[in-house]
N, C-alpha and C positions, 0 to 999 in steps of 0.2 A: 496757468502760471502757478508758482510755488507763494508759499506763501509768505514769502521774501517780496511781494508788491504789496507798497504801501495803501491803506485802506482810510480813504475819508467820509467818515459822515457831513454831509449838507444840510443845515435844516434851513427852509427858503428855497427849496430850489427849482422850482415850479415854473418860474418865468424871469425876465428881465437877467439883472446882475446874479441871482442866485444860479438861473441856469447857465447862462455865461461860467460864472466859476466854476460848475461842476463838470462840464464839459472839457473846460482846458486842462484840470485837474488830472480828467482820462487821457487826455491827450498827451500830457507829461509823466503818463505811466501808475496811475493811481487808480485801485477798485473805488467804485463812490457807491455808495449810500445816500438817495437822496428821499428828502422827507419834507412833507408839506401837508395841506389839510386838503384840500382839491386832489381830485382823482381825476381819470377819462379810460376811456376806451380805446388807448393809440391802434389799433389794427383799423380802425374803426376813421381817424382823424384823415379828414380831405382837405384840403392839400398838406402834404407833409413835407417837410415839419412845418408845424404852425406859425404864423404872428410869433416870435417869443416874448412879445409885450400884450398879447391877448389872454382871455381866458380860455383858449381850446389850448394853451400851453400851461402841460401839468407835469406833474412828477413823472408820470407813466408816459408822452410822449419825449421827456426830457432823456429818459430809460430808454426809450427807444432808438433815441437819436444816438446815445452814446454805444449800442451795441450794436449798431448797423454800420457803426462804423470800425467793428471790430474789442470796443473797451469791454472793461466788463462793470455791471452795472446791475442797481436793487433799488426799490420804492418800493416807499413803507408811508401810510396816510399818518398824520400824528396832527393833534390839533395842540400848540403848544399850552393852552390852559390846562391841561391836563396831565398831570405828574406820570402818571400810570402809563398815558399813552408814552411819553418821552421815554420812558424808562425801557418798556416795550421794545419804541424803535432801537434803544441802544442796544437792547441786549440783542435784538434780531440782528443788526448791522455786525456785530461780533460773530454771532453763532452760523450767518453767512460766507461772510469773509474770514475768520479766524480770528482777529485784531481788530482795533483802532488806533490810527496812528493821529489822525488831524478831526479835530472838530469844528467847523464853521456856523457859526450863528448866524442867520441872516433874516432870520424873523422879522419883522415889525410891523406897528401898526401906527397910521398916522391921523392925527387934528392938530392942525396948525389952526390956532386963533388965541385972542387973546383969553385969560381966566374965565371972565365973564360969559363969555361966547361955547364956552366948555364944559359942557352936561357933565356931570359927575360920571354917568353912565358910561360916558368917551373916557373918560380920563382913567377909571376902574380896567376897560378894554388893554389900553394901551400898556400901564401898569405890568397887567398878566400876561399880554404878547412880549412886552419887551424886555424889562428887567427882571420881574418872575420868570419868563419862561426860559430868558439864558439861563437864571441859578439856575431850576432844576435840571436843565440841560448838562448844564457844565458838574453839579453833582450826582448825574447818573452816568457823566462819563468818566468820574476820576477813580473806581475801583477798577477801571480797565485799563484805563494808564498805569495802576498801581502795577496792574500785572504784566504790564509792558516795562517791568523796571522803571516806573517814573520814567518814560521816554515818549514824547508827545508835542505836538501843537494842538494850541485853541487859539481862532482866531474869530475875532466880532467885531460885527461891522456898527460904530460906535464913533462919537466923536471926538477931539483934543477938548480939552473943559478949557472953554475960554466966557466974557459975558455976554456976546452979543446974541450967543447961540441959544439965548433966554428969551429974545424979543416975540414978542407977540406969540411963542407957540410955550408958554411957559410949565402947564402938562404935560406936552411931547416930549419936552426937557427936561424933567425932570427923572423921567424912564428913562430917555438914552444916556444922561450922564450918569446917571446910576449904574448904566451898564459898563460906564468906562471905570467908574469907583472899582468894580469889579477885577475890571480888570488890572487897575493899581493892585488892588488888594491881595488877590490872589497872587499876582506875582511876589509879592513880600513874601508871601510864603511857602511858594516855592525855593526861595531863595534860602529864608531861616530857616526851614527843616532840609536844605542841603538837594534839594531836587536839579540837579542841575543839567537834565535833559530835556527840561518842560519849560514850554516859555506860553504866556497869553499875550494876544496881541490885538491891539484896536485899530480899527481902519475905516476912512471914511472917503468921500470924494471931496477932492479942491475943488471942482468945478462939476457941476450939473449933467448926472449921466442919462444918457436915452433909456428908459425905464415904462414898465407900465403907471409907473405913476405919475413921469413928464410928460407918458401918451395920453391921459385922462386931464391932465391941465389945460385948462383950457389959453390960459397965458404962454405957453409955448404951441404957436401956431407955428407954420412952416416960416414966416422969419424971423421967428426967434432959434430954431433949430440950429442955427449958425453959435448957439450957446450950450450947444449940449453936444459929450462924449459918445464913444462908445464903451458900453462895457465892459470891454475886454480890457481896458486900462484898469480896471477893478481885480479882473481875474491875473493879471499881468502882474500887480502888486505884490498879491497874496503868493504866485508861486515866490515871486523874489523874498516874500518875509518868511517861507517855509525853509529856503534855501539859506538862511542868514543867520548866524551863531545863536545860540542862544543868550546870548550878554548883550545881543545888539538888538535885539527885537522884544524881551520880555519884561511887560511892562510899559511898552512903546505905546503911544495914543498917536497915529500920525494920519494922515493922507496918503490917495493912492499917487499922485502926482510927487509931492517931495520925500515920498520913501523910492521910488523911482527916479529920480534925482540921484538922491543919497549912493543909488546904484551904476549911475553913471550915465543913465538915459537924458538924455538933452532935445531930441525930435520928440514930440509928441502929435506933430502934425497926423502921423497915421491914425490916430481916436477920433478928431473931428469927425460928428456925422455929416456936417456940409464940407466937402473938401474946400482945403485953402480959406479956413475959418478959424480963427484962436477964440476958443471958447470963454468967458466969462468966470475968470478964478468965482468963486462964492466963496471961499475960507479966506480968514486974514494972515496977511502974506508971513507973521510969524505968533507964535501963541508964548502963552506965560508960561516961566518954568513954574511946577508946584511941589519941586522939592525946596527944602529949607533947613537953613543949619539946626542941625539937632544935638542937644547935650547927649553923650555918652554913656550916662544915667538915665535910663526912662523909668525907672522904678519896678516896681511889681508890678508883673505883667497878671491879667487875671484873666483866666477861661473858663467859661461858664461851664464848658462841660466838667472839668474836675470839683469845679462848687458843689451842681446837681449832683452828682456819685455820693460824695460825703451825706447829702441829706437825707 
């Protein structure tokens, strides 16, 4: 293919939802780049394709899957605590494919408990997976949008900031809404410096996806499955938010479920992993707006970069 097909880096995409998304990605016509810390030996994996909620599902059977069925496809290991390595996989993911057009976050790292219950040690983890390792993600990928004409997606899988999303895991929380701060943030300025091909986008699930990490729960036994998705409701989302104007997605914090709504989707019966099961919303049925009337006046704006130069 020329290199007119769109190019997306994965970071996540190893198993579960990550590999889900990267797969329908090629499926819809898109070189992937996919990156994660786990390797394997896919020539090597019995029975193929693996579990994709096990550990024998890695970026390299992930790779495999997608070019056996014709896509075209690259892994690249990157441990996200590590700047060098991210930067790495960006630039490889370019100097492969040519471009980057879409970036996906999908990192993360989880302890749900309460503060107490929360070793410093977990909470440092989670920090450098989750909202360190989108910045430097997202800053090693903005010289190459720069050179795509400011024309791009970023999307991160991240939540709407509401309070309840604080209870008991109040560390976890404090990473992933930071990663939605982000992606407020960034969008303002895409917006004030006139970028108007680039949007950031948050996404999360309404309702409890079948993952390796609902397979590792031990609270979702086979009758609770009747409360959990499929995937592909994740990856279903994300093509529809790549497909959606830029004014209507950047800056968005939504769900995979009511951005698929927004779209016209009304079955969602086919996600159920127990057929003829409506799974258990887990988001609340509407979130707080957090914009707010702003005076016209915000004063002097001040950037630390132009301070440092003068000293």
């Amino acid at each position: 293919m020329t290199n007119q097909q769109p190019v997306a880096l994965v970071v996540g995409a190893s198993r579960g939802i990550g590999r889900q998304v990267a797969i329908d990605l090629s499926k819809n016509g898109y070189a992937v780049m996919l990156a994660a810390k786990t390797t394997s030996d896919a020539a090597k994996t019995t029975p193929f394709p693996p579990d994709p909620n096990s550990s024998q599902s890695t970026i390299n059977t992930v790779e495999r899957e997608i070019l056996e069925a014709g896509g075209r496809a690259g892994a690249i290991a990157v441990d996200v605590r590590d700047a060098a390595q991210i930067q790495h996989a960006v630039d490889e993911t370019v100097r492969i494919f040519g471009k980057l057009d879409v970036l996906v976050y999908n990192s993360g790292a989880i302890w749900w408990s309460s503060v107490e219950n929360t070793p410093l040690k977990r909470f440092r983890l989670m920090q450098q997976i989750n909202p360190e390792g989108l910045y430097a993600t997202v800053q090693a990928t903005l010289p190459h949008f720069e050179k795509n004409g400011w024309k791009g997606r970023i999307v991160v899988v991240s939540p709407p900031i509401y309070s309840r999303f604080f209870r008991g895991k109040t560390a976890y929380a404090m990473g992933k809404v930071g990663m939605s701060v982000l992606v407020k943030g960034l969008a303002m300025d895409f917006v004030r410096q006139d970028r108007t091909k680039m949007a950031i986008t948050s996404i999360w699930p309404a309702s409890s996806i079948e993952s390796a990490a609902t397979e590792h729960n031990k609270s979702f036994d086979e009758s609770h499955k009747k409360d959990l998705r499929k995937p592909a409701i994740f990856s279903d989302a994300i093509l529809e938010m790549l497909r959606a104007p830029v004014t209507t997605v950047n800056g968005l914090l939504d769900t995979d479920e009511d951005f698929l709504r927004k779209c016209g989707v009304t079955d969602f019966s086919k996600y159920s992993v127990i057929p003829g099961s409506t799974p258990r919303r887990i988001m609340p049925a509407e979130f707080p707006v957090l914009e707010v009337a702003e005076q016209d006046d915000e004063g002097q704006r001040m950037d630390s970069t132009k301070l440092r130069a003068k000293m």
